[in-house]
N, C-alpha and C positions, 0 to 999 in steps of 0.2 A: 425357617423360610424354605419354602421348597421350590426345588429347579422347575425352569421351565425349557419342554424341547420341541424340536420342528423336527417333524417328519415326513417325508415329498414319498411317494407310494406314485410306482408306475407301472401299468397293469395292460399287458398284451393279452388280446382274445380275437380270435378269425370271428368275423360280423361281415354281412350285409352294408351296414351304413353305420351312420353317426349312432341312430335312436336303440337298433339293436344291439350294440357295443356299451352303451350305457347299461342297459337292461343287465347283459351276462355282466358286466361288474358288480354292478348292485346285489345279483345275487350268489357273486361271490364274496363279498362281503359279508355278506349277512349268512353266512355257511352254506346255503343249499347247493352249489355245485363246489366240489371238490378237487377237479382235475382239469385238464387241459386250457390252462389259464398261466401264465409264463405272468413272476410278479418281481417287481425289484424295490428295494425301499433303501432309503438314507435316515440315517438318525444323526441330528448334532443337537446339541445343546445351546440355546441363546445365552448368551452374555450379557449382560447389563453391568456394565462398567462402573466403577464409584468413581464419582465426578470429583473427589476432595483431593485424588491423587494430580489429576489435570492442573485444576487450581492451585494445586502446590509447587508443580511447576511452573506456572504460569508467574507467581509470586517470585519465584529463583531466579527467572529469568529476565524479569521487567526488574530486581536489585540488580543484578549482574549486568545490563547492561547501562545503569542510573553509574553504578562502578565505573564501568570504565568512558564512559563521557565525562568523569566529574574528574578524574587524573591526568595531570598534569606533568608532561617531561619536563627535564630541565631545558631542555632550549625553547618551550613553548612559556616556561614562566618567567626569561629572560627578553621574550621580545620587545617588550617595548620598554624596554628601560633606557636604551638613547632620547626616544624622542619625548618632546613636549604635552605632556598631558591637558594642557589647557586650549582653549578651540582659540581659535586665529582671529585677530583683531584687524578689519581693515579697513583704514581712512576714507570714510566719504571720499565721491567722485568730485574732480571740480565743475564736471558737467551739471551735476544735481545741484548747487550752490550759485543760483544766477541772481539772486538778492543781495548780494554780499560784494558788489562793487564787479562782479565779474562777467557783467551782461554780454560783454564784446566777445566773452571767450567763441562761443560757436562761432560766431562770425571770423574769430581769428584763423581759428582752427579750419574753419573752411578754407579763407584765402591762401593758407598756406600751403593745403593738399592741390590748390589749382594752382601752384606757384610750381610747387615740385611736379607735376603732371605736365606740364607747358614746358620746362625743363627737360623731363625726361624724353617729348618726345620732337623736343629741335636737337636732340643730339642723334 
């Protein structure tokens, strides 16, 4: 397989204008004038990377960090070993139960809030 290279070529010449500056390059190029033409050039070589190295990191590091989220300290595997692992059971309200003999309750419960508010505020 053979390299491939970039070479940038900058080429000073006294002109007139744009059109006659073009001109004396072109035919320094192409060899017919040989002097008074000031030239400079770069050479590198393009790189084309192998993508497989990339991807091999990219695998390293998406285990590595599956690693260390999946690891467990001791004090993080001890946290819930106090409490109750089962979810909380709690007793119907007596408010939701007004079938069941207990119709007077709001009514109760109201007069009682206006008993203690009447209370509160003759003292």
């Amino acid at each position: 397989m053979s390299r491939k290279f970039k070479t940038r070529i900058e080429i000073t010449s006294p002109a007139e204008n744009k059109d006659e500056a073009m001109e004396i390059v072109g035919d320094y190029l192409s060899g017919n004038i040989m002097s008074g033409i000031d030239m400079k050039y770069a050479t590198r070589q393009i790189r084309f990377y192998d993508h497989s190295a990339a991807k091999a990191v990219a695998i390293v590091l998406l285990v590595a960090i599956g690693f260390l989220f999946s690891v467990k300290t001791p004090g993080q595997a001890n946290l819930n070993m106090g409490t109750c692992q089962m979810a909380a059971v709690q007793p119907p309200l007596k408010t939701s139960k007004v079938s069941i003999g207990e119709a007077n309750f709001k009514k109760a419960w109201e007069d009682k809030q206006i008993h203690e508010a009447i209370g509160f505020i003759k003292k």
